[in-house]
C-alpha positions as CSV (number, residue, x, y, z in Angstrom):
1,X,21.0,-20.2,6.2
2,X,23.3,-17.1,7.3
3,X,20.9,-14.9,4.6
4,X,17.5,-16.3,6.3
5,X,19.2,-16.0,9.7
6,X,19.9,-11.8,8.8
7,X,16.2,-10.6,7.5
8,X,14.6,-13.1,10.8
9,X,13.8,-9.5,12.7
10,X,12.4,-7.8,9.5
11,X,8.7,-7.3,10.7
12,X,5.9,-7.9,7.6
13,X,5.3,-4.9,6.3
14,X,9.2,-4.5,5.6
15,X,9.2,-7.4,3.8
16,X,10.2,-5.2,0.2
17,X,13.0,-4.4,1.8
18,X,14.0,-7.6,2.9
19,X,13.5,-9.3,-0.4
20,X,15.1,-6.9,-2.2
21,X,18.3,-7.3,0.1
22,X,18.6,-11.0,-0.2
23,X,18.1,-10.5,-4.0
24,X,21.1,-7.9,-3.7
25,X,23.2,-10.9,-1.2
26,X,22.4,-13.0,-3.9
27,X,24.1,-11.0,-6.6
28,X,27.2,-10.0,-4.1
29,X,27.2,-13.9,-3.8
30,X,27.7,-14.8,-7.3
31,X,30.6,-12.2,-7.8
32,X,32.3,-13.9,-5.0
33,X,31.9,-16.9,-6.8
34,X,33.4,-15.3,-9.8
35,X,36.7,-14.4,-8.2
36,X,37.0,-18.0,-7.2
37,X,36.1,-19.9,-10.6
38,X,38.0,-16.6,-12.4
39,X,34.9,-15.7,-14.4
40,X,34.6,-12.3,-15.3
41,X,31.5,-12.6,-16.6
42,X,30.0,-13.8,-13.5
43,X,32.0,-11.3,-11.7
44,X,30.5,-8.5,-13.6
45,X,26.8,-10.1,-13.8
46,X,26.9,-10.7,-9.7
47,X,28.1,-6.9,-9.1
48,X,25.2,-5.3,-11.0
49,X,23.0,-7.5,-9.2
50,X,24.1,-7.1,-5.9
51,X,24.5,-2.6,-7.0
52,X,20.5,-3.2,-8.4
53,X,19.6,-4.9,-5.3
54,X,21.3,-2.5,-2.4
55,X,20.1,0.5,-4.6
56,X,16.4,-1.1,-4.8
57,X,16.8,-1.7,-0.7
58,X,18.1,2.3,-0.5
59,X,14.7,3.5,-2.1
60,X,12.5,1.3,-0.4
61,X,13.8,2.5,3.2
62,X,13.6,6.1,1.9
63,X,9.9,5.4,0.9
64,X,9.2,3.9,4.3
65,X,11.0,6.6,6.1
66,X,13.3,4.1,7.9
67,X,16.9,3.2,7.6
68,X,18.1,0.2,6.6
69,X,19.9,-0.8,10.4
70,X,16.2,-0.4,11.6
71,X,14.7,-2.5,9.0
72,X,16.7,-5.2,10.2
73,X,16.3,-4.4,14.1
74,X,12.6,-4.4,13.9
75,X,12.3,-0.9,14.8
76,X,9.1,0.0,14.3
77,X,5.5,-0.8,15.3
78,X,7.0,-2.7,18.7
79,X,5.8,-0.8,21.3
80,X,2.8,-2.0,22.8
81,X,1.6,1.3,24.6
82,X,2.1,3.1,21.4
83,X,-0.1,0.7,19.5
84,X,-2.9,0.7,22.6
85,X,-3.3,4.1,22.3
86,X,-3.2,4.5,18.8
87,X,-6.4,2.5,19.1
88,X,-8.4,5.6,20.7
89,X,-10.0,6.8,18.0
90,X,-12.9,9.2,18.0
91,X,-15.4,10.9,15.5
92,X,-15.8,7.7,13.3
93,X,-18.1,7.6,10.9
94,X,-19.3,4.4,9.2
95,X,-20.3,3.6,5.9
96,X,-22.6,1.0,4.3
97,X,-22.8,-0.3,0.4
98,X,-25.9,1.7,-0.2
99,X,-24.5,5.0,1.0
100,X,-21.5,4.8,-1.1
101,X,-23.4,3.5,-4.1
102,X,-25.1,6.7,-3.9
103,X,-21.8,8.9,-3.6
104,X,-20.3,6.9,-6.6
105,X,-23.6,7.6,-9.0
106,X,-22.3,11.2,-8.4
107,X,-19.0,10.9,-9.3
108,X,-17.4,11.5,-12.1
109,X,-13.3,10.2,-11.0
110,X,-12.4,7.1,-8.2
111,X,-9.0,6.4,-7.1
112,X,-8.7,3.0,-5.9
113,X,-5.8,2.5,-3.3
114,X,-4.9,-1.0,-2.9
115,X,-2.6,-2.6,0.3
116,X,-2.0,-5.6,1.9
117,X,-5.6,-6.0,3.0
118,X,-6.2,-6.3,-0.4
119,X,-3.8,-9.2,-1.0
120,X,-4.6,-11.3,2.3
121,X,-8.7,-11.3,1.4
122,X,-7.5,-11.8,-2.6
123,X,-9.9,-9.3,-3.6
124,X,-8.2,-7.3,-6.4
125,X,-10.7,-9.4,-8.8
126,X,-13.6,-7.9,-7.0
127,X,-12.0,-4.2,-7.2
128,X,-12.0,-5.2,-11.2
129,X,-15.5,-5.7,-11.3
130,X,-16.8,-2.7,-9.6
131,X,-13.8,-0.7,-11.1
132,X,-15.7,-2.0,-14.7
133,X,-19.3,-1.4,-13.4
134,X,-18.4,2.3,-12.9
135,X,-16.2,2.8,-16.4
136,X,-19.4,1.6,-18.4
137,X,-20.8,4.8,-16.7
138,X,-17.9,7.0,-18.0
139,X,-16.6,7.5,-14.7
140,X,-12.7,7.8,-14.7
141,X,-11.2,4.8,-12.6
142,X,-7.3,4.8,-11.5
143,X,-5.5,2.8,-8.7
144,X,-2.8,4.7,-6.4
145,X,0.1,2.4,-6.1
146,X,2.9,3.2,-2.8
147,X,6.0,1.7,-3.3
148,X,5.9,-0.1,-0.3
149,X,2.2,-1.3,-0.6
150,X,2.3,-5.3,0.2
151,X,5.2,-7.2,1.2
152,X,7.2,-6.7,-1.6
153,X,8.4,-4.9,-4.4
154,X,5.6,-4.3,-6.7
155,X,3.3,-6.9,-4.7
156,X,0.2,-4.1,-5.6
157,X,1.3,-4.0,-8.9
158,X,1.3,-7.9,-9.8
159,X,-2.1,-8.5,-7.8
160,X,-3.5,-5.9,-10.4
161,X,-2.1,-7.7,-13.3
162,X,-3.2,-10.9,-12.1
163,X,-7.0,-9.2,-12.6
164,X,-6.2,-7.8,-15.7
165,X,-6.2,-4.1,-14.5
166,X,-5.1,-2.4,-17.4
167,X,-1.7,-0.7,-17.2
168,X,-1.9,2.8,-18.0
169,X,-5.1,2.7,-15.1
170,X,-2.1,2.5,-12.7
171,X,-0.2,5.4,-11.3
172,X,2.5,6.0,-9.1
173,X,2.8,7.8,-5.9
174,X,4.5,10.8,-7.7
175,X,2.4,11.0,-10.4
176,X,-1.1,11.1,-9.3
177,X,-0.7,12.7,-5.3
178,X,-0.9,16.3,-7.0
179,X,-4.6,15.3,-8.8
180,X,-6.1,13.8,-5.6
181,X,-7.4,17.4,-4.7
182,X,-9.5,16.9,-8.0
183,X,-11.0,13.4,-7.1
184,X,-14.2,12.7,-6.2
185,X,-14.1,9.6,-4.4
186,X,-10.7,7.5,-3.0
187,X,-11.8,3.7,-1.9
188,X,-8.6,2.6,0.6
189,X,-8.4,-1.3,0.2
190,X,-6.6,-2.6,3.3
191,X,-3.9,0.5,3.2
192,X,-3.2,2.5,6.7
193,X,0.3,4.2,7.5
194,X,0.7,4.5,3.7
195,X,-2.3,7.2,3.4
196,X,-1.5,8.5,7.1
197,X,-1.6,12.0,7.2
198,X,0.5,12.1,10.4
199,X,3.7,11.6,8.1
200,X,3.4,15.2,7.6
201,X,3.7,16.4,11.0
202,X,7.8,17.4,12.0
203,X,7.9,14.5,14.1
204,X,7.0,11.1,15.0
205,X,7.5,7.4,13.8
206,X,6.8,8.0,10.5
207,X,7.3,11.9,10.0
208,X,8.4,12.2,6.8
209,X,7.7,9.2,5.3
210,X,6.2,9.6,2.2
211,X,2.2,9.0,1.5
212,X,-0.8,9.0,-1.0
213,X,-2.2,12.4,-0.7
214,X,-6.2,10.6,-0.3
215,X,-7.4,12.8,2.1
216,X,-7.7,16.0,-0.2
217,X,-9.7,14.2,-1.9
218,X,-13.6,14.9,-2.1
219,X,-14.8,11.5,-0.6
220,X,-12.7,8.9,1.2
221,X,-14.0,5.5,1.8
222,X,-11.8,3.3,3.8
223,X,-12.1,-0.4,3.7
224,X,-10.5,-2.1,6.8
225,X,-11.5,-5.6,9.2
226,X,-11.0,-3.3,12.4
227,X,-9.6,-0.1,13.6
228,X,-6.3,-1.5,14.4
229,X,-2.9,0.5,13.8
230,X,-0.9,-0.3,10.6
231,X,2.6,-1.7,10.8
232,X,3.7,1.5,12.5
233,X,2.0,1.6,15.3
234,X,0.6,5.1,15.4
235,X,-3.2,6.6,15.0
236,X,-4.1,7.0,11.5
237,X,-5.8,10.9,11.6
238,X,-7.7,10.4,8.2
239,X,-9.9,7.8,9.9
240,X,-11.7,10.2,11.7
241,X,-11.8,13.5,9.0
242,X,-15.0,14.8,7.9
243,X,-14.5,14.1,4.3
244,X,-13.7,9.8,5.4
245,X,-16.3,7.3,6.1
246,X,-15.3,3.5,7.2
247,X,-16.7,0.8,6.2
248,X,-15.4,-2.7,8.3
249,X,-15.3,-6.0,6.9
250,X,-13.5,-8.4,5.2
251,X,-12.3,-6.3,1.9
252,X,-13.4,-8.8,-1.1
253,X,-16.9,-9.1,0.7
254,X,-17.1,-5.6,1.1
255,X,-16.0,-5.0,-2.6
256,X,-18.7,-7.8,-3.7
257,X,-21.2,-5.5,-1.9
258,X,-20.3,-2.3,-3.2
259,X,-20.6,-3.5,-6.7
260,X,-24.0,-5.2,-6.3
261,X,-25.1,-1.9,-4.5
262,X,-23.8,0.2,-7.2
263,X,-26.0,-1.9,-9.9
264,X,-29.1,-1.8,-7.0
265,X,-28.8,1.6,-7.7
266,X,-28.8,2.1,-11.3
267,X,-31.7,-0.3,-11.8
């Protein structure tokens, strides 16, 4: 009760952070226990878990930017004016299934970034099938994975599996960020403040933080229900770049359209 009493103020998109502290009380719990049953094996076992766990929270905070007091204060994303005005956007440009079936009969490389849009409309089977329709056409598919995509630690990564993505299809922030500039088309699946390019600026809610590099890519389609702001409450500046297109809508429909698009188009 005390645990679930501590992470109450975590907001969602923290969650990695929170379920990778209570897995760390967990272990600090059973060493405790240890000392009291004089177990040394227990006492060992519940120290590495509890030293896994607050070193898994320490890398999650420094991948969201944040620190650890406020992850558990619910520091970010509260401020309601903050999150109004991040709202005025401008220069949009929309996208339907036809025009990007046309842009991916062009391309030879797609990085597909997946977020927790993906995971609430379940649509990382549907991101399979169009991620197959374009490797039968000897395009190179790959999926950008953040390490705090979701709303836990490696939520992207086990959605994925659970479609049978193949592993080595999968990279990590740090490996594939310095080939974006070589891709032809990004597809964002329910991701904001983790492709925001705003992190870069020298100050802000999430200056610093770091991001998928998607907007030096050639193309960027970005799949989202509305142009609401991400957990952080800022504006997301790729939305409105010349290279990004939106296209709104639930994110498995919209995947189940792209695919039947891209087959439209090579018939």
């Amino acid at each position: 009760l005390l645990r679930s009493c501590l992470v109450l103020p975590i907001g969602g998109a923290a969650m990695p952070v929170g379920v990778s502290l209570l897995n760390s009380y967990s272990g600090i719990a059973g060493a405790f226990a240890g000392f009291v049953i004089k177990s040394p094996l227990l006492i060992v076992v519940g120290a590495m878990v509890g030293a896994a766990g607050l070193i898994l929270t320490q890398i999650m905070c420094k991948a969201m930017n944040r620190s650890l007091t406020n992850v558990l204060l619910g520091g970010m994303g509260g401020d309601e004016a903050v999150a109004e005005d991040a709202r005025d956007y401008t220069s949009i440009k929309q996208a339907g299934p036809e025009e990007v079936a046309m842009v991916l009969d062009g391309a030879s490389s797609v990085v597909f970034v997946p977020g927790y849009g993906l995971a609430v409309a379940q649509a990382q089977h549907a991101v399979r099938e169009l991620a197959d329709l374009l490797i039968t056409r000897d395009v190179q598919v790959r999926y950008a994975i953040h390490p705090v995509a979701g709303r836990m630690p490696g939520h992207m990564n086990v959605l994925l599996a659970e479609s049978d993505v193949p592993y080595d299809q999968l990279w990590e922030m740090e490996r594939i960020n310095g080939d974006f500039k070589n891709t032809d088309v990004v597809i964002v699946v329910g991701a904001n403040d983790v492709v925001n390019p705003a992190a870069r600026e020298p100050s802000g809610p999430i200056a610093g933080m770091p991001i998928l590099d998607v907007d030096r890519a050639k193309h960027v389609f970005v799949i989202k229900r509305s142009m609401s702001t991400g957990f952080a409450g800022v504006q997301n500046p790729l939305f409105f770049h010349d290279n990004t297109m939106m296209i709104f809508g639930d994110a498995k429909k919209v995947m189940i359209q792209l695919a039947e698009a891209v087959r439209d188009y090579a018939a």
